[in-house]
C-alpha positions in Angstrom: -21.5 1.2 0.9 -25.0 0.7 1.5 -26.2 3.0 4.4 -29.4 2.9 5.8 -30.3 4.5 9.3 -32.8 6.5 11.4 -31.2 9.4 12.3 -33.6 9.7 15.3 -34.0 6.9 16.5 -30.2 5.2 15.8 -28.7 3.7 19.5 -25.3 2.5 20.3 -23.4 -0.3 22.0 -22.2 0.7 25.0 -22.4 -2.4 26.9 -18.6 -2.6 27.0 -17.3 -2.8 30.7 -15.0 0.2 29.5 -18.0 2.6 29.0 -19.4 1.8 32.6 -16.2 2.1 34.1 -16.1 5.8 32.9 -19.2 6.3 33.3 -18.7 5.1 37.2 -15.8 7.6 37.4 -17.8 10.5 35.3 -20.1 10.6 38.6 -17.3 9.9 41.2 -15.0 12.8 39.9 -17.5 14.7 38.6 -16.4 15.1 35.4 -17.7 15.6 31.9 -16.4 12.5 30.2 -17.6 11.1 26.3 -16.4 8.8 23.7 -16.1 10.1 20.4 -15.0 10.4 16.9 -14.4 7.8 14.8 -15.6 4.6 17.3 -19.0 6.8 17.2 -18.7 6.8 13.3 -18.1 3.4 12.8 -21.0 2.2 15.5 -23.2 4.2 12.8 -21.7 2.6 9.9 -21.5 -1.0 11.7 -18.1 -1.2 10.6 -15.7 -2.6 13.0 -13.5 -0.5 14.9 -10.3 -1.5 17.3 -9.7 2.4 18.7 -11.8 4.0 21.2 -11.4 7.9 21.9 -12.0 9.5 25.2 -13.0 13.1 25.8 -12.4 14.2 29.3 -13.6 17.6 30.2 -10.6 17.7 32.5 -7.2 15.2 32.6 -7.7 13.1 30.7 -4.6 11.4 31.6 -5.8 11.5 35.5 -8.8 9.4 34.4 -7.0 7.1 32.0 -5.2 5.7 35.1 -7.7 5.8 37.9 -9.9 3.2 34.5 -6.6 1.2 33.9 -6.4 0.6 38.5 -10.2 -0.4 38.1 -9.6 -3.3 35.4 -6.0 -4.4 36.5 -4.2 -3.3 33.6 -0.6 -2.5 35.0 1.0 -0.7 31.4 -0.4 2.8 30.8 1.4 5.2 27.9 1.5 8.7 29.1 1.8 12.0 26.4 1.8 14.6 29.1 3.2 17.3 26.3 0.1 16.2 24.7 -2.1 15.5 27.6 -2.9 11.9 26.3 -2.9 8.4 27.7 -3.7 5.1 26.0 -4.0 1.5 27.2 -5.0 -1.6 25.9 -8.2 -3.2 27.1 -9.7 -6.6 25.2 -7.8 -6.1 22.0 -8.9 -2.9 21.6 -6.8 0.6 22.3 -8.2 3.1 24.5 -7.0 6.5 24.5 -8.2 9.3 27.1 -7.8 13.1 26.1 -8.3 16.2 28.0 -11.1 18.6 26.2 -9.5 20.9 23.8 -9.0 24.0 22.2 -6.3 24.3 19.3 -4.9 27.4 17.1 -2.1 26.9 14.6 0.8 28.8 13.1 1.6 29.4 9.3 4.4 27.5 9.3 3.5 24.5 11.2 0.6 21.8 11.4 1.3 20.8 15.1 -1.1 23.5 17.4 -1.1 25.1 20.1 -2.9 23.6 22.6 -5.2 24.7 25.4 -7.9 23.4 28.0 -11.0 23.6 26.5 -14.9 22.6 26.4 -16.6 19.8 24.6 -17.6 22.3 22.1 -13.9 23.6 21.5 -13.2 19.8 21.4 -15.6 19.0 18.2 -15.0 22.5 16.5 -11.0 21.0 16.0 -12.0 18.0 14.8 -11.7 17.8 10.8 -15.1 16.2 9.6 -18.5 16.5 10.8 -18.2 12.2 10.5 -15.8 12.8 12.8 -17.3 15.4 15.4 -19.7 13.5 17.2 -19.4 12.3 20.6 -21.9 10.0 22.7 -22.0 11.1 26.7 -21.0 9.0 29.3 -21.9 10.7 32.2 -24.9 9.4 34.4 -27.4 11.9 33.8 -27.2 11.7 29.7 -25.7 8.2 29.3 -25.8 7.0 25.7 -27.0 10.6 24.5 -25.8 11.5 21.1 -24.4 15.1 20.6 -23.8 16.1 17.0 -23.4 19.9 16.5 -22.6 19.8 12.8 -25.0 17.5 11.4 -22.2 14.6 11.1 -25.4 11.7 11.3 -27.0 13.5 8.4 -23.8 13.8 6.4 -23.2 9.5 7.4 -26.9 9.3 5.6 -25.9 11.5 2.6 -22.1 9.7 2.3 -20.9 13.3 2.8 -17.2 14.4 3.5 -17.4 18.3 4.7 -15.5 20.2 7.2 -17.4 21.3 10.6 -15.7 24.8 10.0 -14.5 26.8 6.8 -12.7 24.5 5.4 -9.7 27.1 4.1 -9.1 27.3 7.5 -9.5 23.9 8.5 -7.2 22.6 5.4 -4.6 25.9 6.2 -4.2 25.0 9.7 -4.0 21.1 8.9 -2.6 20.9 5.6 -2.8 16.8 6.2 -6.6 17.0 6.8 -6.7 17.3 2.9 -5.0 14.1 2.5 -7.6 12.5 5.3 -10.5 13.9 3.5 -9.7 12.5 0.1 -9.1 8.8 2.3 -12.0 8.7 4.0 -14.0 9.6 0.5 -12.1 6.4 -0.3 -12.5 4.2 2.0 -16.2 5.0 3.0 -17.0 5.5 -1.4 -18.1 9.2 0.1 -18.1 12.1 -1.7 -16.5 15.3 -0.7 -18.7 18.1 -0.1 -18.1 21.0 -2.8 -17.3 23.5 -1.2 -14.6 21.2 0.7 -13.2 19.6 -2.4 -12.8 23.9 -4.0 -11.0 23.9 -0.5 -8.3 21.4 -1.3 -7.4 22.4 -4.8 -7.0 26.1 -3.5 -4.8 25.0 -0.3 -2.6 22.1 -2.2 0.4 23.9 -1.4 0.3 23.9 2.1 0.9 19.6 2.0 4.4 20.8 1.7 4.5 21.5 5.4 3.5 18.0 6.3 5.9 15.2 7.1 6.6 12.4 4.3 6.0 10.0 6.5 2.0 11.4 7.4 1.8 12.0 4.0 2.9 8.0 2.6 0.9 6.7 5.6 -2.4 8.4 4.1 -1.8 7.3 0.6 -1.0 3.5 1.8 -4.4 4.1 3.4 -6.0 4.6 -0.2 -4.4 2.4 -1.6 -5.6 -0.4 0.8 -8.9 0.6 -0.2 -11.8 -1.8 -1.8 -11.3 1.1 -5.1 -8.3 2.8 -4.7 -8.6 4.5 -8.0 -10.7 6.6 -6.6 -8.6 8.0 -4.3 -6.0 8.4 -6.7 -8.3 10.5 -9.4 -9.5 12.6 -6.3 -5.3 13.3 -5.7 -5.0 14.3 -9.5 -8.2 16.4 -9.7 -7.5 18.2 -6.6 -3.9 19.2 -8.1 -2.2 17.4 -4.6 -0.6 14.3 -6.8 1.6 16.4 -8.5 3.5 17.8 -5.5 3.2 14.4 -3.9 3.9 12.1 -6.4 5.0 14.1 -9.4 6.1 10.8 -11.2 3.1 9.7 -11.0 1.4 12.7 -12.2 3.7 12.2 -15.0 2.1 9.2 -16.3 -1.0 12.0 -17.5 -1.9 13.2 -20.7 -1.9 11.9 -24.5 0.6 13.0 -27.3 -0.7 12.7 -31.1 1.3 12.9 -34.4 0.1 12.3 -37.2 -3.7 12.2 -35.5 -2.3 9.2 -33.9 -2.7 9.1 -29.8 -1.6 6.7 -27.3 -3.8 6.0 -23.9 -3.8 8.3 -20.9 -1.0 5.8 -18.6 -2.3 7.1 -15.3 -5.9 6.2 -15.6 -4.3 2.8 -17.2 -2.1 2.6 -14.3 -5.0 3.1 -11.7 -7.1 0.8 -13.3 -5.0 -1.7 -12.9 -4.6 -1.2 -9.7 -8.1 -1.4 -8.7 -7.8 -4.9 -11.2 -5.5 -6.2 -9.0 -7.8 -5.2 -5.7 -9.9 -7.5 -6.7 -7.5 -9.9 -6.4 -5.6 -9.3 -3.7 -4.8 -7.8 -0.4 -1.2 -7.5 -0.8 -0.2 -3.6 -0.3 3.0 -4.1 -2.6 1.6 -6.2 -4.8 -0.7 -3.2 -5.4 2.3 -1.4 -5.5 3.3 -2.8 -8.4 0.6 -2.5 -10.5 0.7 1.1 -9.9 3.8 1.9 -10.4 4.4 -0.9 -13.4 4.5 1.6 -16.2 6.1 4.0 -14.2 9.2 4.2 -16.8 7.0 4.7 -19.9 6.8 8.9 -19.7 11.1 8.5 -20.0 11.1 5.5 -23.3 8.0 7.2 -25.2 8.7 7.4 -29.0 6.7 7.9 -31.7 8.9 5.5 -34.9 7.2 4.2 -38.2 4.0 5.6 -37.3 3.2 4.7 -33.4 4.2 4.7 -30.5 6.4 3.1 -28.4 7.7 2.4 -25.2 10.7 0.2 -25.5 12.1 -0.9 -22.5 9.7 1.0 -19.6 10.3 -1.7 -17.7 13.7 -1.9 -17.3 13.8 2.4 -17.2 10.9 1.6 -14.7 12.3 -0.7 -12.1 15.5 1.4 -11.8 13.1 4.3 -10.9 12.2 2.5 -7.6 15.0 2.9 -5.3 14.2 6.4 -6.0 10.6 6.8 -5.4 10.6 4.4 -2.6 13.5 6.7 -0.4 11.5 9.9 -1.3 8.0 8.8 -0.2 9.9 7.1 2.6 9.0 3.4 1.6 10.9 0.6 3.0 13.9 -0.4 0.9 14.1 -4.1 1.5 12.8 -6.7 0.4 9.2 -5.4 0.0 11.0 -2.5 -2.6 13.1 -5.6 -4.4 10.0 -7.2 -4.9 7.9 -4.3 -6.4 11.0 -4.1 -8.9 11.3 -7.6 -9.7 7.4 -7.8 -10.5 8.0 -4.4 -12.5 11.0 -5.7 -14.7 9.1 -8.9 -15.5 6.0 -7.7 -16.2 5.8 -8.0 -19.8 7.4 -10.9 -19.9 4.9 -13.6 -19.7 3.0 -11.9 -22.8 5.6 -12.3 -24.9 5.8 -16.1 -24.1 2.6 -16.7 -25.8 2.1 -18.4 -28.8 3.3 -21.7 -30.8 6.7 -20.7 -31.2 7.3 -20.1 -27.4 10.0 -23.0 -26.2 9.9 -24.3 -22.8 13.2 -22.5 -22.7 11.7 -19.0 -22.0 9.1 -20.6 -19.3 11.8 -22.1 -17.7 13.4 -18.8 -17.7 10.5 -17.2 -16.4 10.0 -19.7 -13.7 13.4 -19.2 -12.4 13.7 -15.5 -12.2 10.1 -15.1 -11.0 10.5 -17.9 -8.6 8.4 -17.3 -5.1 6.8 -14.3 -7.0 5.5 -15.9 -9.8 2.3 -16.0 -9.0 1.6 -12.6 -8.3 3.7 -11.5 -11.7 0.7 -13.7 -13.4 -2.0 -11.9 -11.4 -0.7 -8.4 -11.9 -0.4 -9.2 -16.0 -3.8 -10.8 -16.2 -4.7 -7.4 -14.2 -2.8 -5.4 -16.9 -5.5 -6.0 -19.7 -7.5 -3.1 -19.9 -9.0 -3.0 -23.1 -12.6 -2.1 -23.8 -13.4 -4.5 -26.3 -15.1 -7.4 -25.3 -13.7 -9.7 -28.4 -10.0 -8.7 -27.8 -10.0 -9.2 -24.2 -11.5 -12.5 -24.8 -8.9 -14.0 -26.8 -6.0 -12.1 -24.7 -7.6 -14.0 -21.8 -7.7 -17.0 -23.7 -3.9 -17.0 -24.4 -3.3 -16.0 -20.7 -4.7 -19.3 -19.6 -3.1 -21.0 -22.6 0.3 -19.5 -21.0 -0.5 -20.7 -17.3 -1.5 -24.1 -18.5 2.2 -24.0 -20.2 3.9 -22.8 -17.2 1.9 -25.6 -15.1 2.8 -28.3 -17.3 6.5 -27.1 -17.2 6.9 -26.6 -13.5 5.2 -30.3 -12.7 8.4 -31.5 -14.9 11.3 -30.1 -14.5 10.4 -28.4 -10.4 11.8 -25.5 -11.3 10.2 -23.0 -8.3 12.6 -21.1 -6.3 15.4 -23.2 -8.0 19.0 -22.5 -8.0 21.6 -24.3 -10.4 22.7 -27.4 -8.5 27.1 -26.0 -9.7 27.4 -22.7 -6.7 30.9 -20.1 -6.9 32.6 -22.4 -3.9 32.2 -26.0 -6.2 34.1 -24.2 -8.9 37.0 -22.5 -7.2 37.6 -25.3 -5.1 37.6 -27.3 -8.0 40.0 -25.2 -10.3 41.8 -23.6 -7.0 40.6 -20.7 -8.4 40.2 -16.9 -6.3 36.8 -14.7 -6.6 36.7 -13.5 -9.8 34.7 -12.3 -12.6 35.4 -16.1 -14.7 33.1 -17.9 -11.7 29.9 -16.2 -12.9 30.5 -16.6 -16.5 31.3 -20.8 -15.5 27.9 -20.4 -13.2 25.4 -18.3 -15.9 27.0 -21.0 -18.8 25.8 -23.8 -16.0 22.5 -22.4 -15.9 22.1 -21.3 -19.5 22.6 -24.8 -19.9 20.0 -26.3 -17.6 17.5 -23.6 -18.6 18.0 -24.7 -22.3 17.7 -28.5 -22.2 21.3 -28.6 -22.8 21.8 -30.9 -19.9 19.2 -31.9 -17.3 18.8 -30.3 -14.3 21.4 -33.3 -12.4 23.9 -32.4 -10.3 26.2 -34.8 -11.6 25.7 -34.1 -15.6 26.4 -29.9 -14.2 29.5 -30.9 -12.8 30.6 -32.8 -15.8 29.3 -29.7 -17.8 31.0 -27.2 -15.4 34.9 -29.1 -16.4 34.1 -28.5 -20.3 33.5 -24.6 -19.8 36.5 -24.6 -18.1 38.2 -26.5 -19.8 37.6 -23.7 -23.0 39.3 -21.2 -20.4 42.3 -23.0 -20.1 41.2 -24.8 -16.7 42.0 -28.4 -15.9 40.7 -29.6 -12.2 43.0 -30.0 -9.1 40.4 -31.1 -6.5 37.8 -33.6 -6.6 36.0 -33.4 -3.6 32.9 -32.5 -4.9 32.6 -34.6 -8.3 30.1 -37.1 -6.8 28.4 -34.6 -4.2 27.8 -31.0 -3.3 28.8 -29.8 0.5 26.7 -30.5 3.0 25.8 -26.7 3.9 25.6 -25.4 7.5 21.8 -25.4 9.2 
């Protein structure tokens, strides 16, 4: 991020109808009253921002609703344990706070909390980015007060703590987590003393929530470069508490003076391959977590190693991960398997010899998905030499040309055999049983193969010979010229 400023002469937008509605009631209630944080960080930056914080040197919750009367807005949400409100004004959420001071426990990050200055107010915040606040009050409207240097840390793409960070990161054990995201996210670097600060506290992450601590690391991963964020969990020592199977992915072996390369930074180079491509959080997903499996299959045989079968090892890891970092498990965790379990399929379809047998195959149990599969192999190709990554490109294209070619004639996408289990037990009056999935996979087998075409009528007349080799003759007819007509 390119950042260029005048740190004296730098003025904000304040032309909302928000700010001079405060500002109206600063003077009416007499009241201290300033926005600040991260809407004061990003007005720097001139990065867009949909969050507004309030400081109220007072209730804040009392002003939040004497703003809300002013510009009609009926729904106000009230915190009063924390002394917070927030409404929604223009798209944007507003949230009012009284002025501050906190002190924490050992064993917990949430504070104690008590009224406090604007001073006390900044002095809890977590970065110096972070603790500035513009006034709203009449006499010193638009007036910038930064008591840690935050502006001159913006300049110098700083992340450091406005107090010792030991205590900062001890009390907060999450503001480690925040730091290495907003290094990230902003391509900031953490200020030394800061960063020593985080690899001496790591421990204390163990008092935070899963939930704060997967909502962080989504944050890095959303990132332009995620793999940044990543190397700054490994070097600080914080990825292997939080994501020990990812840590596992670290490190080279050697026999016989024979390595094998590091999988993590593989993995999260890959993933920042795949940021280039995409927004999609779970398709990022997947490319980090695609050779997840290969720490449980590595081999060294007949002089290399090997990783037979990561992928399978890999997507039955998921389930797992996903419930312990506290990921969804539906659909959006079936679907970093499937991409994970396929994911070294399309290379092996390259070449002469490849049938349209396998693409078919490939078309089928990728279906929807398939195009991501294809951006998260061609994302998968790391290598450093110019003249191999050439020609694996080169097949790549080969491959999707193929698949192309192959999809236009037999419109495979998202397809399903035309023969389902309630054809062929109605046919051979037949109960659920294990026999209806063996008729169905020999259907599809079939179809896949260029056995028979992909007809409705020639699967039927297919279906009666398997069955006929178990011994089955049909009793009902109903369906011989036509499927049922499902249910909308």
């Amino acid at each position: 991020m390119d950042i260029k400023f005048n740190i004296n002469t730098h003025t904000f937008d304040l032309n909302h109808r928000i700010f001079k509605v405060i500002a109206e009631l600063a003077e009416k209630e007499n009241l201290e009253i300033y926005v600040i944080g991260g809407w004061v960080r990003d007005q720097i930056l001139k990065r867009s921002s949909e969050d507004i914080d309030i400081v109220v040197v007072g209730s804040g919750i009392k002003i939040a609703k004497k703003a809300a009367n002013i510009l009609g807005i009926k729904n106000v949400f009230t915190f009063r344990n924390f002394g917070t409100a927030m409404f929604k004004y223009n798209n944007m959420e507003i949230e009012f706070v009284g002025a501050r001071k906190e002190s924490y426990r050992r064993d917990s990050r949430k504070p104690i909390v008590e009224n406090g200055t604007l001073d006390d107010d900044l002095r809890r915040r977590d970065f110096t980015i972070n603790a500035m606040a513009i006034s709203l009050n009449p006499n010193s409207f638009g007036k910038l007060i930064d008591p840690f240097d935050g502006l001159e840390d913006l300049q110098n793409k700083i992340i450091r703590t406005p107090l010792d960070p030991d205590i900062t990161f001890s009390d907060d054990p999450l503001r480690m987590m925040r730091a290495i995201r907003f290094a990230t996210v902003l391509d900031f670097d953490i200020y030394t003393e800061s960063f020593e600060a985080i690899k001496k506290n790591k421990d204390r992450i163990k008092i935070v929530s899963q939930e704060r601590i997967t909502e962080e690391f989504n944050k890095i991963m959303k990132a332009h470069k995620p793999s940044k964020g990543l190397k700054l969990l490994f070097d600080t020592g914080l990825l292997e508490i939080i994501f020990p199977e990812l840590y596992a992915l670290h490190g080279v072996d050697y026999k016989n003076g024979i390595g094998h390369k590091d999988n993590f930074f593989h993995s999260i180079k890959v993933l920042d391959n795949i940021a280039q491509k995409t927004d999609k959080l779970w398709l990022r997903w997947a490319a980090l977590l695609h050779d997840i499996g290969k720490p449980k299959t590595k081999r060294f045989d007949n002089g290399t190693w090997t990783f037979h079968g990561h992928e399978v090892i890999g997507a039955k890891m998921i389930p797992d991960i996903f419930r312990k970092l506290k990921l969804p498990l539906d659909q959006k965790m079936k679907y970093v398997q499937k991409l994970i379990l396929l994911h070294h399929r399309p290379m092996h379809l390259i070449g002469e010899q490849v049938t349209d047998s396998g693409i078919r195959r490939l078309i089928v149990d990728a279906g929807e998905d398939l195009d991501d599969l294809m951006k998260l192999v061609e994302s998968d190709i790391t290598t450093k030499y110019d003249e191999k990554r050439e020609r694996i490109l080169r097949n790549f294209n080969w491959l999707r040309e193929k698949i192309k070619e192959v999809e236009e004639k037999d419109a495979l996408r998202n397809w399903k055999p035309p023969i389902d289990g309630h054809i062929i037990m109605t046919t051979f009056n037949l109960p659920p049983s294990p026999l209806i999935g063996q008729i169905k996979d020999a259907i599809k087998d079939a179809i896949l193969d260029g056995i028979i075409p992909n007809d409705y009528s020639q699967a039927f007349d297919y279906m009666t010979k398997i069955a006929k080799e178990h011994g089955l003759s049909p009793v009902d007819f109903r369906y011989k010229d036509n499927p049922p007509i499902k249910k909308k």
